[in-house]
C-alpha positions as CSV (number, residue, x, y, z in Angstrom):
1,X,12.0,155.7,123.8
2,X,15.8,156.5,123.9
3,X,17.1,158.0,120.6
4,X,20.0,154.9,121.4
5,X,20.2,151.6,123.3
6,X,22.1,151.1,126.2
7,X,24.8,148.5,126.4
8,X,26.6,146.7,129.3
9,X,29.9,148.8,130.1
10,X,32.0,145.8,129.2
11,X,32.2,141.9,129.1
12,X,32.6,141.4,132.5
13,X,28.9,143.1,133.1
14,X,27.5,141.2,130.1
15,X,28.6,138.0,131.6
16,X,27.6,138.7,135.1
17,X,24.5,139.7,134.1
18,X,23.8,136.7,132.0
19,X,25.3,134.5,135.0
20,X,22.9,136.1,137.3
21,X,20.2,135.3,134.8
22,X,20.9,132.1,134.3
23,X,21.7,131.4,138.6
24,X,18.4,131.4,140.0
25,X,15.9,129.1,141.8
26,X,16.6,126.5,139.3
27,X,20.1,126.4,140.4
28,X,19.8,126.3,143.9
29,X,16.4,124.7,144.2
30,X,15.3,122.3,141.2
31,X,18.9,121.2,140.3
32,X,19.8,119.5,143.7
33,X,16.4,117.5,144.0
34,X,16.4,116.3,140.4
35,X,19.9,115.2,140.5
36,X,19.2,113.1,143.8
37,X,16.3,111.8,141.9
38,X,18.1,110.9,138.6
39,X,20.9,109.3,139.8
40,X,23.8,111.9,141.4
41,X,26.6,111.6,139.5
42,X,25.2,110.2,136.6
43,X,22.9,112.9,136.1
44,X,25.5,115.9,136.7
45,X,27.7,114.1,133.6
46,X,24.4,114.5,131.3
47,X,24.0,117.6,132.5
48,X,27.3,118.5,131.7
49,X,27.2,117.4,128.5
50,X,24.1,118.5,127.6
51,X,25.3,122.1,128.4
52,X,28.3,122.1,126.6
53,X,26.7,121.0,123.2
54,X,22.7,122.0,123.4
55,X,23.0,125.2,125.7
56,X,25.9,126.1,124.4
57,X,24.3,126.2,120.8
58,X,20.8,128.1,121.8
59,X,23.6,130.4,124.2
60,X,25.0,131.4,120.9
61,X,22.1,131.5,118.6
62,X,20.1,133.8,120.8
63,X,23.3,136.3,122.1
64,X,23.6,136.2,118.3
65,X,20.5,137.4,117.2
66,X,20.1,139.9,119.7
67,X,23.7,141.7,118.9
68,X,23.0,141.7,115.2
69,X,19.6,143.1,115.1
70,X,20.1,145.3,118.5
71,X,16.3,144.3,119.3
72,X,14.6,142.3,122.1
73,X,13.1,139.0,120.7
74,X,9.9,140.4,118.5
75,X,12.3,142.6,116.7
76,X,15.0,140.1,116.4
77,X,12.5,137.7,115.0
78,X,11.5,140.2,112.1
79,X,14.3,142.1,111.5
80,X,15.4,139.5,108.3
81,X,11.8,138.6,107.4
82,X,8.8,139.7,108.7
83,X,6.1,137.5,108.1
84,X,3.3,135.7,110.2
85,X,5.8,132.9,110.8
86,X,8.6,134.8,112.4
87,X,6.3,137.1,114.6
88,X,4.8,134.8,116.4
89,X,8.3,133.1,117.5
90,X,9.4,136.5,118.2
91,X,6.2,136.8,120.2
92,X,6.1,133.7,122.4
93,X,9.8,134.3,123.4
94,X,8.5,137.9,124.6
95,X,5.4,136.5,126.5
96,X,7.2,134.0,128.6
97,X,9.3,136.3,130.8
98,X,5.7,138.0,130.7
99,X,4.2,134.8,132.0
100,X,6.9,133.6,134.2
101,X,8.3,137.1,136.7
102,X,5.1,137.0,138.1
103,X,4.9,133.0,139.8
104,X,8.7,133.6,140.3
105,X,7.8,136.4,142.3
106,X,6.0,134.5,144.5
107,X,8.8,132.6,145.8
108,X,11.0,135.1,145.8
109,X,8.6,136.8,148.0
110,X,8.5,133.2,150.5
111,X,12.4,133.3,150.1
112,X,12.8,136.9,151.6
113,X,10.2,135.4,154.5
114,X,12.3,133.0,155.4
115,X,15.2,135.2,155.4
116,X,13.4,137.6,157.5
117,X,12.3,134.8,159.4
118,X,15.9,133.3,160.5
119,X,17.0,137.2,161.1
120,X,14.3,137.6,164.1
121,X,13.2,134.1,164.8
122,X,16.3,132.0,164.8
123,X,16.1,128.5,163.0
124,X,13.5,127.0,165.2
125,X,10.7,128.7,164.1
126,X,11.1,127.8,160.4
127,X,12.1,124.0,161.0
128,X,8.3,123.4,162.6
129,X,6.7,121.0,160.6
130,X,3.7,123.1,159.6
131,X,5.6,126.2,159.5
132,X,5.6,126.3,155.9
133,X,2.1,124.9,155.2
134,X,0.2,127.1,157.5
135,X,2.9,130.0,155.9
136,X,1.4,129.8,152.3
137,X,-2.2,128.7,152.9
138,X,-2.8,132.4,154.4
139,X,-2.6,136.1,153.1
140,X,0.7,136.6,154.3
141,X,2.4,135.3,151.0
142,X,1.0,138.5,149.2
143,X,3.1,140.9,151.3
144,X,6.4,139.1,151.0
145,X,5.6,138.6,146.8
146,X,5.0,142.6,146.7
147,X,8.1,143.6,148.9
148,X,10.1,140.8,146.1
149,X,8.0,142.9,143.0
150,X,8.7,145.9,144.3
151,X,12.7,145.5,144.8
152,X,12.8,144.2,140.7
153,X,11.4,147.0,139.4
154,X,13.5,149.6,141.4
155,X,16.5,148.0,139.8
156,X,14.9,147.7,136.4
157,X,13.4,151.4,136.6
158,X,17.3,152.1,137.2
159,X,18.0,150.9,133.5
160,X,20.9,148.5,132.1
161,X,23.8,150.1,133.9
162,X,22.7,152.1,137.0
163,X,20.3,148.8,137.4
164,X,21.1,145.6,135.6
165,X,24.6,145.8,135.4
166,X,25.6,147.3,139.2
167,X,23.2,144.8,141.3
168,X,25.0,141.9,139.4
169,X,28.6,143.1,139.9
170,X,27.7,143.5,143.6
171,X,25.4,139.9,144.2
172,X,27.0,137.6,141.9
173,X,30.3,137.9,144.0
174,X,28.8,137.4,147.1
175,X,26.6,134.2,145.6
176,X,29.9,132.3,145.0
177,X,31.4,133.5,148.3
178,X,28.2,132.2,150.1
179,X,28.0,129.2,147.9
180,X,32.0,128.1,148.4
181,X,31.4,128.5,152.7
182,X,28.0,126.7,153.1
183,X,29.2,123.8,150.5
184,X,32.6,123.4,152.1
185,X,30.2,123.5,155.7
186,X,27.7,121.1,154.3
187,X,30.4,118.7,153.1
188,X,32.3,118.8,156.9
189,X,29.0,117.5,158.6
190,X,29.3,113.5,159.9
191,X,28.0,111.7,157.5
192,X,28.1,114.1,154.4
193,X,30.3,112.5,152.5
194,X,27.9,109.8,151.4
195,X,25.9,112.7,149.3
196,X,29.6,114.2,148.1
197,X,30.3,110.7,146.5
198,X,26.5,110.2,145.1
199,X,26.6,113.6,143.9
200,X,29.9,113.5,141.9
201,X,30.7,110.2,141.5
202,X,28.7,108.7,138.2
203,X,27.0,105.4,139.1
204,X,25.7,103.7,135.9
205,X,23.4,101.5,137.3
206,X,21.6,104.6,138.4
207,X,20.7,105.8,134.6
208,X,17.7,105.6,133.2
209,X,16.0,107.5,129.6
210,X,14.2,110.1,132.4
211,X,18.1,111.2,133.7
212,X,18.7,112.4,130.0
213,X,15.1,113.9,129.5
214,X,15.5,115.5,133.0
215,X,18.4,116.8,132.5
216,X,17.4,118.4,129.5
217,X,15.1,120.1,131.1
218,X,17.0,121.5,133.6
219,X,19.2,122.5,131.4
220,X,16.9,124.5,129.1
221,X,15.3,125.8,132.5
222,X,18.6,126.7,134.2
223,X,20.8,128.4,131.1
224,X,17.5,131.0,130.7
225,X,17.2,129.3,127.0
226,X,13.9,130.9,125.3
227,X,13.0,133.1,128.1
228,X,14.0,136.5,125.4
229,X,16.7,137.2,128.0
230,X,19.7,136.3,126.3
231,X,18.1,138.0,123.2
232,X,17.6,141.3,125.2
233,X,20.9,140.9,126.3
234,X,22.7,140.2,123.6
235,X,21.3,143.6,122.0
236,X,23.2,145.3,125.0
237,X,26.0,143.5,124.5
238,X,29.2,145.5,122.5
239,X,30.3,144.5,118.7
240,X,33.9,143.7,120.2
241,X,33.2,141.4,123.3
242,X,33.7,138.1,121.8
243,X,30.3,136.2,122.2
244,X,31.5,132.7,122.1
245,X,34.2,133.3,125.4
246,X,31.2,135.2,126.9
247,X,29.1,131.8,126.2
248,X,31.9,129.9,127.7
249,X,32.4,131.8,130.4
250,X,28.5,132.1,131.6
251,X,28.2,128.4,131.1
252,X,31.2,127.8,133.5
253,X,29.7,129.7,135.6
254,X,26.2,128.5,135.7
255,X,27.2,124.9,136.2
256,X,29.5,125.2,138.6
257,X,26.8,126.9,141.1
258,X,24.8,124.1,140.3
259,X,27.1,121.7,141.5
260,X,28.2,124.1,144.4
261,X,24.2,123.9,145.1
262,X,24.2,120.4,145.2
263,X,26.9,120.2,147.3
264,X,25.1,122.3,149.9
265,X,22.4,120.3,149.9
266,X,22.6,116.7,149.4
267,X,25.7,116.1,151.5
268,X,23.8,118.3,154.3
269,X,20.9,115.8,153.8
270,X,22.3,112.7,153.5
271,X,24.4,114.0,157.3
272,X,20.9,114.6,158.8
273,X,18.7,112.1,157.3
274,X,21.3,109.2,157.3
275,X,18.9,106.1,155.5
276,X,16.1,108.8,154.6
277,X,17.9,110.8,152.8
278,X,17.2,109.6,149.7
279,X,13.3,110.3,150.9
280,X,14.0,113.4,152.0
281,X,16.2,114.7,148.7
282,X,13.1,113.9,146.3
283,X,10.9,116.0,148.4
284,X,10.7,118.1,145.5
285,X,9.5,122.1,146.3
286,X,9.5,121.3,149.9
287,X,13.1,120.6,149.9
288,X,14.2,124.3,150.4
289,X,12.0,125.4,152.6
290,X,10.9,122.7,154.7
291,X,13.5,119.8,154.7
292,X,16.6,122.4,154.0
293,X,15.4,124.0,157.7
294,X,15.2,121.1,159.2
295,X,19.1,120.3,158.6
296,X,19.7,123.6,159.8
297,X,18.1,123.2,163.1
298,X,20.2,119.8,163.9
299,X,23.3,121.6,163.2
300,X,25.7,123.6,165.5
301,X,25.3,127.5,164.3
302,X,22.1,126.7,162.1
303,X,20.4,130.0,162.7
304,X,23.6,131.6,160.4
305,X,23.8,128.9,158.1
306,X,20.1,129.8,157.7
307,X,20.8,133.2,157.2
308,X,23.2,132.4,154.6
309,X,21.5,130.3,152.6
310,X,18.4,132.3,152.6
311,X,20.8,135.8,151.9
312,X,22.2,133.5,148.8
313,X,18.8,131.9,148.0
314,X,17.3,135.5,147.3
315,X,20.4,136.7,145.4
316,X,19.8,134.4,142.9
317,X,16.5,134.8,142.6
318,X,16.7,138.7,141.9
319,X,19.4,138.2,139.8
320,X,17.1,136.6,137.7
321,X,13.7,137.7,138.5
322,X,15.4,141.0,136.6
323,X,16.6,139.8,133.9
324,X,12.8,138.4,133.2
325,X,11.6,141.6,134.0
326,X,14.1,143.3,131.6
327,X,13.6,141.2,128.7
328,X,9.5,142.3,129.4
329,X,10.8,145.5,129.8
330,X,12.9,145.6,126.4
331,X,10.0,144.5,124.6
332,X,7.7,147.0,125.4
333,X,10.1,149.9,124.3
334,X,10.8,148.6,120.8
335,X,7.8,147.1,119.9
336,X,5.7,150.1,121.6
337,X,8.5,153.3,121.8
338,X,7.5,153.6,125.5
339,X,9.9,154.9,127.9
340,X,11.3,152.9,129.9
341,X,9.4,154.0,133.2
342,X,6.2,153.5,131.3
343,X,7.2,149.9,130.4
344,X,8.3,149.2,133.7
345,X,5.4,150.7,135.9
346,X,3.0,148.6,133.3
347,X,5.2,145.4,133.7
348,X,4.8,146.3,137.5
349,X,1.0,146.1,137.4
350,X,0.7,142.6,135.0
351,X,3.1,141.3,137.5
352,X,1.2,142.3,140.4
353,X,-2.1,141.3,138.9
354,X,-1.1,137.6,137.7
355,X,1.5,137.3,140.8
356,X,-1.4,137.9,143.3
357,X,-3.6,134.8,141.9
358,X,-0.5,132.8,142.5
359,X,0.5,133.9,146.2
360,X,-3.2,133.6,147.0
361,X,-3.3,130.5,144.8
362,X,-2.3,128.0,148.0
363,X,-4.9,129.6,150.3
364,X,-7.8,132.1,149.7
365,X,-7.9,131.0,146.3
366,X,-7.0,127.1,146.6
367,X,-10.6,126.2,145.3
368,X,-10.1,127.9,142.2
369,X,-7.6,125.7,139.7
370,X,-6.8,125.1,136.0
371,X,-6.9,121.8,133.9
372,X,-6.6,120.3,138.0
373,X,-3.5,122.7,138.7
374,X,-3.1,125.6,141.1
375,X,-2.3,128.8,139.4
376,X,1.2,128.7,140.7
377,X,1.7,125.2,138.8
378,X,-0.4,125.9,135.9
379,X,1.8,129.0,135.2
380,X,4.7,126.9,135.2
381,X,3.4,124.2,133.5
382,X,2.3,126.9,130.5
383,X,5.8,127.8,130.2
384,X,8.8,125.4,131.0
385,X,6.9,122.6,129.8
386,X,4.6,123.9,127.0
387,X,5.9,127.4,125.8
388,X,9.5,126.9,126.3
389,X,10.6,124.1,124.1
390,X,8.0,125.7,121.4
391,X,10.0,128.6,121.4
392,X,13.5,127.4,121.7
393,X,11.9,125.2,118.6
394,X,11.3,128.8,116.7
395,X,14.4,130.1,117.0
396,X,16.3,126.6,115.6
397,X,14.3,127.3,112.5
398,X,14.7,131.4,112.5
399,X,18.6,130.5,112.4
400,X,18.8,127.8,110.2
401,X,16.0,129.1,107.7
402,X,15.7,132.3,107.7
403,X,18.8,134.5,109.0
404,X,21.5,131.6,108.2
405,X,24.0,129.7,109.5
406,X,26.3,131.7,108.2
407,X,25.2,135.4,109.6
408,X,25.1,133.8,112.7
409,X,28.9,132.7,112.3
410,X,29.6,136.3,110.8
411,X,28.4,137.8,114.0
412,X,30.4,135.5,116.4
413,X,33.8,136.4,114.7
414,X,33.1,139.9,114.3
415,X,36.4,140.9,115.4
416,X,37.3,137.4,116.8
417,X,38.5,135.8,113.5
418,X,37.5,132.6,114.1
419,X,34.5,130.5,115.7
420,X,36.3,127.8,117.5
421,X,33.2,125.2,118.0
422,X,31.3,125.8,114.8
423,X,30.8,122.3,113.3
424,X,29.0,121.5,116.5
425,X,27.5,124.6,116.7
426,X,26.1,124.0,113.3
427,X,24.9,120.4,113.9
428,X,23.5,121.1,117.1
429,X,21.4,123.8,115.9
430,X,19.9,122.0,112.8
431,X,19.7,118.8,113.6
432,X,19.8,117.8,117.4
433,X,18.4,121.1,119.0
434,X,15.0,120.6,117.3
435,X,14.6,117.3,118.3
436,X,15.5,117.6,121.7
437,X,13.1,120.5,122.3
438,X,10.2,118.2,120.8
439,X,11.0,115.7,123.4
440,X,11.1,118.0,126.2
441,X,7.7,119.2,124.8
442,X,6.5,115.8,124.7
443,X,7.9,114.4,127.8
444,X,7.1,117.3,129.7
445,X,3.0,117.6,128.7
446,X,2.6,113.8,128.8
447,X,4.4,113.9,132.4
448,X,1.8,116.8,133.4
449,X,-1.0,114.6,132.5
450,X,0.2,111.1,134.2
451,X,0.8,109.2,131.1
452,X,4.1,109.5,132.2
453,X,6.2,109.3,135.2
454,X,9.5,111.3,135.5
């Protein structure tokens, strides 16, 4: 174990890093569809608010908790009180990043196919119909997931700055470029200005108790809230970058590439689907990789707005396939004074272990499912929907009841002088943060089971 932690070199490398943890699949992929399924512009103003007030107050508490203890989540749970309580939260926010690189793996592996795919194939191949059904349902998803396992733990193996730190100076750049020319692409089709308008413009008719729900969970999923990430990397973070301009900053950022998402896609939809688009954009997981294709192929110079797409696509997914991975990582050396090439050959083989039952989980090993789900889906089932909100739950109390209010406050304007949103910071961390994660617990396992329909 080293004698002392690393850190990030400065704030601009904290807040890339967190950014690229927080940009990711749910960004690029879950945002767009559930926005065109909860109403556009109606949903993107929940959203909105939801982040500013309920991610912004986990943002904090967690970043929080990580600089003042200098631990990843188990040791930032105990380090005020150690009791049975406390180290299980600390626990269940270590085990989900555990739980989730693996499955995300997976489709980071079927993004870099697709890449691939548009490099040597052009954008016919990938807009067949069956292209991606006949992709997944055969042993060929296991080589792609492996290449995708293998590139996250040659960056993590790296450490915080050689690793971390660099890959996100050099992709989180090149994500916004990418994102700015295919939105601005997407929007210029015929016919794309219908999705502009229903993705910005709020219509109220359009809003319904599943938008706010929704969007909560999006929001939990997309901000990397109670994944042990922002813990981790909060414990790398320096005593005199100011935390709440660092929150700020990251939540700028990951909302505006959500709506930059959106704007590639729906618009680009609604141009090639005209009256089914609103079909097409609730298509759910097949939107990016069988529906997005197919809008590529109808358009002039498809083949390299595939290739761009795709190139951004798997950015984001590293970017935050890693920080999973280092918040794993970070675990292992405090709880279990490993070296870090230890931690990160034995996260390598757990990864590759429960990633393979879910590459294979479509084909070879479709017979073989859990309470009716794939392992893919079960996977992610266990942790956004059941694991998640439990532990975003844990951490409310840790703050409120056992570190304080007012050590968390301490932290923040340690060197800052003054915590400018701290009445809501308080009130959303006592009182509206614990409620809202029981209803995304709710919501989300009664939605799993058909009781309810979201």
């Amino acid at each position: 174990m080293d004698k002392k932690r690393s850190t990030f070199t400065s704030k601009l490398g904290y807040v890339l890093a967190a950014a690229g943890a927080s940009v990711g699949l749910g960004n690029i992929w879950r945002f767009p569809y559930l926005a065109a399924k909860y109403g556009g512009g109606v949903f993107l103003l929940v959203y909105i608010i939801l982040a500013c007030t309920f991610g912004y107050a986990m943002i904090m508490a967690e970043t929080s908790l990580g600089r003042m203890t200098a631990k990843s989540p188990v040791g930032a749970f105990t380090a005020k009180k150690d009791n049975k309580a406390t180290r299980i939260g600390g626990w269940l926010n270590a085990i989900i990043p555990i739980l989730i690189v693996p499955y995300y793996s997976v489709i980071g592996g079927w993004v870099i196919k697709y890449l691939v795919t548009y490099i040597v194939s052009g954008s016919e191949h990938p807009a067949q119909e069956d292209a991606f059904s006949n992709f997944i349902t055969g042993y060929e998803p296991l080589i792609w997931f492996l290449v995708f396992t293998v590139i996250v733990a040659v960056v993590i193996f790296l450490g915080v700055r050689s690793g971390i730190e660099l890959v996100s100076r050099i992709m989180m750049p090149i994500l916004v470029v990418l994102s700015f020319i295919i939105a601005i692409y997407s929007m210029t089709r015929p016919g794309a200005m219908a999705g502009v308008k229903y993705m910005l413009v709020p219509n109220f008719a359009n809003f319904s108790w599943m938008t706010v729900v929704s969007a909560m969970g999006q929001m939990f999923y997309s901000l990397s809230i109670a994944m042990g990430i922002l813990i981790t990397f909060g414990s790398y973070m320096k005593k005199e970058v100011s935390i709440e301009e660092s929150t700020d900053q990251v939540e700028v950022f990951d909302t505006a590439i959500a709506i930059l998402a959106g704007l590639m896609i729906i618009p680009a939809v609604f141009a090639f689907s005209g009256a089914k688009a609103g079909e097409n954009l609730k298509a759910g997981p097949s939107l990016m990789f069988i529906t997005m294709p197919q809008v590529f192929h109808s358009m002039n110079g498809g083949r390299w707005i595939g290739i761009a797409f795709f190139l951004l696509v798997i950015f984001a997914a590293l970017t935050s396939a890693i920080a999973l991975y280092e918040a794993a990582v970070s675990t292992f050396q405090d709880q279990f004074h490993w070296k870090r090439r230890t931690c990160t050959l034995i996260m390598f083989v757990i990864v590759v272990v429960l990633g393979s039952l879910s590459a294979l989980g479509f084909g070879p090993l479709s017979g073989v499912t859990i309470i009716g789900m794939d392992f893919l889906d079960f996977f992610d089932f266990l942790t956004n929907s059941v694991m998640m909100p439990i532990a975003a739950f844990a951490t409310c109390i840790l703050v409120t009841k056992v570190v304080g209010i007012d050590a968390i406050e301490e932290e923040v304007t340690h060197n800052e002088g003054k915590f400018h949103r701290e009445k809501i910071f308080r009130f959303m961390i006592k009182w509206l943060c614990p409620l809202m994660t029981i209803i995304i617990l709710v919501s989300s396992v009664l939605n799993a089971f058909g009781i309810i329909t979201m």
